[in-house]
VOROLUM-706633 format. One record per residue: y negated, z negated, x of N, C-alpha, C in turn; residue in three letters. Coordinates in steps of 0.05 Angstrom, whole numbers, plus 5000, padded with zeros to 4 digits. Layout:
VOROLUM-706633
YZXYZXYZXALA
...
***
This chain:
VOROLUM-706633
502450005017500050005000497550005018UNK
495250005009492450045022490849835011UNK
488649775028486449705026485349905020UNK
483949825005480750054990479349904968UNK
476649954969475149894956473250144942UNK
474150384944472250474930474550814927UNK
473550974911475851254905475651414923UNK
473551344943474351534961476351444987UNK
476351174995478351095005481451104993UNK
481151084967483451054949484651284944UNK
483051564954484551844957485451924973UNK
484451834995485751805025487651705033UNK
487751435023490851365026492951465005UNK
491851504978493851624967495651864977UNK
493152044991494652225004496652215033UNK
495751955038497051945062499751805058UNK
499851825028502851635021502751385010UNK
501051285008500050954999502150954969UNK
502950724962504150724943502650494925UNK
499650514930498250384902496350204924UNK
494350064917492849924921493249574928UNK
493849484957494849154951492349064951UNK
489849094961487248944960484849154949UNK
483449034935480449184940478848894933UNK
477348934951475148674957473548744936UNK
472348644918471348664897467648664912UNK
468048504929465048454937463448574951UNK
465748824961464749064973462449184962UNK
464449184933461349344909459249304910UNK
458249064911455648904905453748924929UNK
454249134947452749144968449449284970UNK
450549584951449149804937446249724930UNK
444149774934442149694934441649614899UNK
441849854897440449794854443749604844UNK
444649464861446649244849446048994866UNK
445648954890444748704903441948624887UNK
440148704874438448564863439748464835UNK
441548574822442948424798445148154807UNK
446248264838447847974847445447714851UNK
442747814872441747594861440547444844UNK
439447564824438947494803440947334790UNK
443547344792445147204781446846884802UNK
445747024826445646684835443546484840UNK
441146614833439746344840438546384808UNK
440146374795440646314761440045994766UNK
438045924745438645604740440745564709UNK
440845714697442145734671445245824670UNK
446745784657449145944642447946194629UNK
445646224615445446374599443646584617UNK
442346574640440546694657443246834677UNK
445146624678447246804694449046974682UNK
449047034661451047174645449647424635UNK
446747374638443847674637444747764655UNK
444647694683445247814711447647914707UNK
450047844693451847934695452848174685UNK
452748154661451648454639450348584653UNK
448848534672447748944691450248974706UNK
452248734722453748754734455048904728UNK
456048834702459748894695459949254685UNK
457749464676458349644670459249824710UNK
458349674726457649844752460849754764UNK
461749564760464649484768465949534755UNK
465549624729468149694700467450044720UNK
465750144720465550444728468450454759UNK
466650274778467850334806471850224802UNK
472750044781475250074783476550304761UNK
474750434744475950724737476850914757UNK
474550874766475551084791477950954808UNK
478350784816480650664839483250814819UNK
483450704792485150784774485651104771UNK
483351124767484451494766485451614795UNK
485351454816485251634845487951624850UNK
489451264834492351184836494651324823UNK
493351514800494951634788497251424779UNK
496851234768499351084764500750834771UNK
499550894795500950684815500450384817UNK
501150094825499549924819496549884829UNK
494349774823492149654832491249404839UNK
491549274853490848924860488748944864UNK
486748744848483848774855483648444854UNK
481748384876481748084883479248034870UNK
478847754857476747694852474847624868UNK
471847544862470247474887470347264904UNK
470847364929471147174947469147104965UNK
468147184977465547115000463646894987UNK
462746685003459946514989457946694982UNK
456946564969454546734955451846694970UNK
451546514995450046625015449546895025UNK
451646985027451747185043450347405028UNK
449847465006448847604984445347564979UNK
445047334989441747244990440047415009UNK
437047455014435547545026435147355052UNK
434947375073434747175100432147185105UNK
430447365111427547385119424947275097UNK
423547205105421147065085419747315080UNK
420047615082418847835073421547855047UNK
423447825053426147885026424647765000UNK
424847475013425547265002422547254979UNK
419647334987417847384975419247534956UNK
419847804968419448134940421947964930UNK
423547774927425547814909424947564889UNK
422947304902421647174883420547294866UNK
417647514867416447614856418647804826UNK
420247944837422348024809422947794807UNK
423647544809425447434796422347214777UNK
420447264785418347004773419146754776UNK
418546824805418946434819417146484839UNK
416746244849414746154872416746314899UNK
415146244918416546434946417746064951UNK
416645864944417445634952420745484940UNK
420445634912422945514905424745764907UNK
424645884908427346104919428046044956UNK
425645914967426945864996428445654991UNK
427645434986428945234979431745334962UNK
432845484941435445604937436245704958UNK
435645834972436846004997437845855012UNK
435645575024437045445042438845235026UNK
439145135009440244894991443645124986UNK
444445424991446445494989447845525018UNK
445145515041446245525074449145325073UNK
451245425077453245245090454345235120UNK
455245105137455245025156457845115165UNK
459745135150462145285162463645415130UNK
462245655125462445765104465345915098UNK
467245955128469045975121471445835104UNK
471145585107471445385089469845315070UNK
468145455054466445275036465845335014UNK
464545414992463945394963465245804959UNK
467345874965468046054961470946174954UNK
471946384935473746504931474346374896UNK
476646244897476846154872474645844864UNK
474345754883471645494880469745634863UNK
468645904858466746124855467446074826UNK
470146104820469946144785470845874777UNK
471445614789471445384773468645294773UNK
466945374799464245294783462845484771UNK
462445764760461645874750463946074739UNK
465445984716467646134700466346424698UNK
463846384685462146624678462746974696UNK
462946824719464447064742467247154735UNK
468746954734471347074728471347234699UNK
470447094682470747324662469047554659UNK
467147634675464947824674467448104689UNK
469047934716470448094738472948204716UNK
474148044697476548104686476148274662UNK
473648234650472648504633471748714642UNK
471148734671470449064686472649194691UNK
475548894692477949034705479249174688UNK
479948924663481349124630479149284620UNK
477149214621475749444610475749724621UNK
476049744649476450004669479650174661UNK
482049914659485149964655484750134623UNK
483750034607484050094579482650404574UNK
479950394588478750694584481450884597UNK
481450824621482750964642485851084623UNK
486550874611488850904609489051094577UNK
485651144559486451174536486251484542UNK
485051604582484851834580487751994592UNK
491051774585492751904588493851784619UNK
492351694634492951634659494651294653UNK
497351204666499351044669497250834685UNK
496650624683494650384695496750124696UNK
495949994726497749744731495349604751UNK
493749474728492649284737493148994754UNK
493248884773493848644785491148544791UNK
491448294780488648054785488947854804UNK
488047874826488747744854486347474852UNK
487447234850485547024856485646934878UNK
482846874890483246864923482946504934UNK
483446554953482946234964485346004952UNK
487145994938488045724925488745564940UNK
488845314936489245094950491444834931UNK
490544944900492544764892492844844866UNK
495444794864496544904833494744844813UNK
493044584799490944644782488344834778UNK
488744854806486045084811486945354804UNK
489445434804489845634797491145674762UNK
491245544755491945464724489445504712UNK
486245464726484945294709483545624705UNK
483745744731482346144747483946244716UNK
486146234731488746444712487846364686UNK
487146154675486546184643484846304641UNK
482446344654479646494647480746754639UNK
482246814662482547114668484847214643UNK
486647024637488647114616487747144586UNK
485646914580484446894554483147104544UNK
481347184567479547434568481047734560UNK
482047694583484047944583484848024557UNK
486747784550488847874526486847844502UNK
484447794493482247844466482048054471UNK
481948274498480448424505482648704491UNK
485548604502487248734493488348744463UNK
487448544445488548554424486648614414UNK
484448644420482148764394482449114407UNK
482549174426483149444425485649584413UNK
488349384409490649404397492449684412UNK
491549584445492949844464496249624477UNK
497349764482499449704498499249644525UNK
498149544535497149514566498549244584UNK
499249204599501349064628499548934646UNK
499348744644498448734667499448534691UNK
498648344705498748214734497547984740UNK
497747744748495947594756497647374772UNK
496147384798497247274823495747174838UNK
495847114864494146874879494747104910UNK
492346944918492647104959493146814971UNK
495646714983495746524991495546475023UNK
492746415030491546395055489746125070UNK
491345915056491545655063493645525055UNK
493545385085496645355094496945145065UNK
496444945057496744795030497944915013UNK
496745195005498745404994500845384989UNK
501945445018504045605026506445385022UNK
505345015030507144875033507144824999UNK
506044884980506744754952506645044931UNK
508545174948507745584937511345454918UNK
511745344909514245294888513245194865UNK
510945084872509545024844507545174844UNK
506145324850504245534853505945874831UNK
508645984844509846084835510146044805UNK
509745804795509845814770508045984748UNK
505845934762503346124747502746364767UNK
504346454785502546664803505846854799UNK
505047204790506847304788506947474813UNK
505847474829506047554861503847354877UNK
504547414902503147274923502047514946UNK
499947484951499247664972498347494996UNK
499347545017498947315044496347545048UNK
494547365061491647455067491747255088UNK
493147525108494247355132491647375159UNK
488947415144487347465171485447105167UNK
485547085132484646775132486846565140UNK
489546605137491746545136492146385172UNK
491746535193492046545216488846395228UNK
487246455212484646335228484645985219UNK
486445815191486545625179488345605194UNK
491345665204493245595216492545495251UNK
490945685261490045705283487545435293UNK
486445435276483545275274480645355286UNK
481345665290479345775305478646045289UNK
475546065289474346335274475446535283UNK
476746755268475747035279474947185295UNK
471747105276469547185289468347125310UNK
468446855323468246765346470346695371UNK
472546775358475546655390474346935403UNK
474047115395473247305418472047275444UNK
470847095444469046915466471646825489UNK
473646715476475146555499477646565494UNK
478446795469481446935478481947045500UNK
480147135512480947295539482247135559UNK
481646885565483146635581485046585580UNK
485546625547487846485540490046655554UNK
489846985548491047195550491147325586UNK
489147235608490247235627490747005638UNK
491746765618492246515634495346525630UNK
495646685611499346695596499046495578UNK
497546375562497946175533498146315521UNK
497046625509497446675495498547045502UNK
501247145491501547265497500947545478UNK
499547525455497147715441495647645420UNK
493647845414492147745400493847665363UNK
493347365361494347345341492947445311UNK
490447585316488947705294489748035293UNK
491148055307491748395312494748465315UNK
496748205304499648215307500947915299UNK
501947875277502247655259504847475291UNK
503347265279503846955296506946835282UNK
509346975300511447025281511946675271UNK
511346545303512546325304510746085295UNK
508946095294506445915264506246075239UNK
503546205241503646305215505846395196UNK
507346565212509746695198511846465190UNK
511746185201513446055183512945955162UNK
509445965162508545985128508646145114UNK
510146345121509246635104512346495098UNK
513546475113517146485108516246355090UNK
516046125095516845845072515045855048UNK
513345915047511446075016513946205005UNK
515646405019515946645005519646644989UNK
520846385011522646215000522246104975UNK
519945934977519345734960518645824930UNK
517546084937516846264908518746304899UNK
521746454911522946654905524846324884UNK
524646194901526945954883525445944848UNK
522345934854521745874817522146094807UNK
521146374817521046534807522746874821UNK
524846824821526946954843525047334841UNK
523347424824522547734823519747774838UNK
519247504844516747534849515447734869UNK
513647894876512848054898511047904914UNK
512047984937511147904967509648034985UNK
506848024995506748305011504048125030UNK
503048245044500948165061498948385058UNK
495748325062494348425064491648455083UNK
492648355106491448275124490948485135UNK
489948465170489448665190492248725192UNK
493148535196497048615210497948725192UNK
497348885164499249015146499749215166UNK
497849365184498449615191499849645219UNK
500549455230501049305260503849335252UNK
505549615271508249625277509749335270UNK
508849175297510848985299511748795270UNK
508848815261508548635234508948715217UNK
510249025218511249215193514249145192UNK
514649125215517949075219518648755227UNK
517048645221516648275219516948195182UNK
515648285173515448375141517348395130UNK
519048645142521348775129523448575134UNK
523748505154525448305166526447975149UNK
523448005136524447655121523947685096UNK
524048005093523948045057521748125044UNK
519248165061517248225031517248495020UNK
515248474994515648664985514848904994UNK
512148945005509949025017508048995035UNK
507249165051504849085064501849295051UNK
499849195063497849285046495749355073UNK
494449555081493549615093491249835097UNK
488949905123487250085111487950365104UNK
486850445097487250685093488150945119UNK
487050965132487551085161490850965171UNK
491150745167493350635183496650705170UNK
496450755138498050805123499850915130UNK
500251145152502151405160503951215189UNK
502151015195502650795220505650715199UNK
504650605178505250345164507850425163UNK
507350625154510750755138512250805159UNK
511150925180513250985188514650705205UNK
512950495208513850285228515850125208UNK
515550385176517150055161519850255156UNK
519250555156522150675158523250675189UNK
522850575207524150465232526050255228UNK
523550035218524849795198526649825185UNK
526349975168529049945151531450115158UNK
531450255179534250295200534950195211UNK
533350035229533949735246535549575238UNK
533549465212534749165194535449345163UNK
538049435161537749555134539049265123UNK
538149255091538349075067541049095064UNK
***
């Protein structure tokens, strides 16, 4: 499967063989200029009812961009993750932004700095983001799950086969994902029975804290797949950013501690025993469940044939890497046949 976020990625791998969509970052969208002024308008909302205005410009521009993912799949499944990134990251940084976006929004330049800095977090990789996003503001999750059935249902009334999957990101503990999954199921299914279509759908978790992975038997109960989102997965296992070991992996790697990069080739012997034991632990509540990763390492030989090896279903990867993917996983499956 592929990463993609938008139909033109999602044609590219189709053609390159992709067998459906395991991620699309939903937050990709919101980058687009005539749409980042409706994201912030909708976070430095003081209201329920001021954020749900913001939202309504939202949801026709995201119900549009997963038509398209749908029509490019011809069929195939779609996993679309809900929003994950803090909603810092979406704010204006400069006091020239931060003015012109007071001014549209009719506020002082004083109290929108003060929002800006009052959302600064200090290690944001950990912090008010992914599914945290829709227990404190539900309003998101159902705005995201009516662009999604609403996209599946058009899509699907123009003859095209649609297999929606609703990826909730971040979980950490079985109520948190009971509390996501209801938003998204309630919504959904009014959405489906007042149209009175026949429509399928998905709803699953990216399990990329290790907490997860150790209580993924009770998790399994409400999650009908799991996607390892093995690039947060490995940086929580590891205890080191990303974005910053770059600085002083290089030591590690001509000192011999570390014998590769564990962001560019899954960590068989840590991470991967969370992936194992998540993927155990699922299969006991729910023996059908699908398994797949969506990380950098979907597309990484070794981790194609690491994958195949302890059973998942899938890997999910970019688009470019897809023709990698396959073939490291039809190697795989001559190697280690089932």
């Amino acid at each position: 499967m592929t990463n993609a976020d938008t139909p033109k990625d999602a044609k590219q791998a189709y053609e390159f063989g992709a067998q459906g969509i395991g991620l699309c970052r939903t937050e990709h969208m919101f980058f687009a200029p005539e749409r980042i002024a409706a994201i912030r308008e909708m976070i430095v909302s003081k209201t329920k009812e001021q954020r749900e205005k913001a939202l309504d410009k939202i949801l026709p521009m995201q119900r549009g961009d997963f038509e398209g993912l749908f029509r490019e799949m011809k069929g195939l499944p779609v996993t679309i993750r809900l929003l994950d990134p803090p909603l810092h990251e979406f704010l204006p940084h400069t006091d020239e932004e931060i003015e012109a976006l007071a001014k549209d929004m009719n506020m002082t330049f004083e109290e929108l700095k003060n929002i800006v800095t009052g959302l600064h977090e200090f290690n944001p990789m950990m912090g008010h983001r992914g599914c945290r996003l829709d227990v404190t503001y539900p309003e998101i999750g159902v705005m995201q799950t009516k662009a999604i059935i609403g996209a599946a249902i058009n899509v699907k009334k123009e003859g095209i086969d649609v297999k929606p999957e609703i990826m909730i990101p971040l979980i950490g503990d079985y109520k948190e994902l009971v509390y996501v999954k209801n938003i998204v199921t309630k919504t959904a299914d009014e959405m489906i029975e007042q149209e009175k279509i026949d429509l399928k759908y998905m709803v699953g978790t990216m399990i990329e804290i290790p907490r997860a992975a150790l209580i993924a038997d009770k998790i399994a109960k409400e999650a009908e797949f799991f996607s390892f989102g093995t690039n947060d997965l490995t940086q929580m296992t590891f205890g080191f950013s990303r974005d910053d070991a770059g600085k002083f992996l290089g030591e590690y790697y001509s000192k011999n501690i570390y014998d590769f990069d564990p962001f560019a080739r899954v960590d068989e012997e840590g991470v991967g025993q969370l992936v194992e034991m998540a993927s155990k632990l699922g299969r006991q509540t729910r023996p059908d469940i699908e398994l797949g990763i969506c990380g950098e390492h979907g597309g990484n030989p070794a981790s194609v044939e690491y994958c195949h090896r302890i059973g998942l279903t899938y890997v999910s990867c970019s688009p470019y890497r897809v023709p990698i993917a396959r073939l490291a996983a039809a190697q795989a499956a001559i190697k280690y046949p089932r």
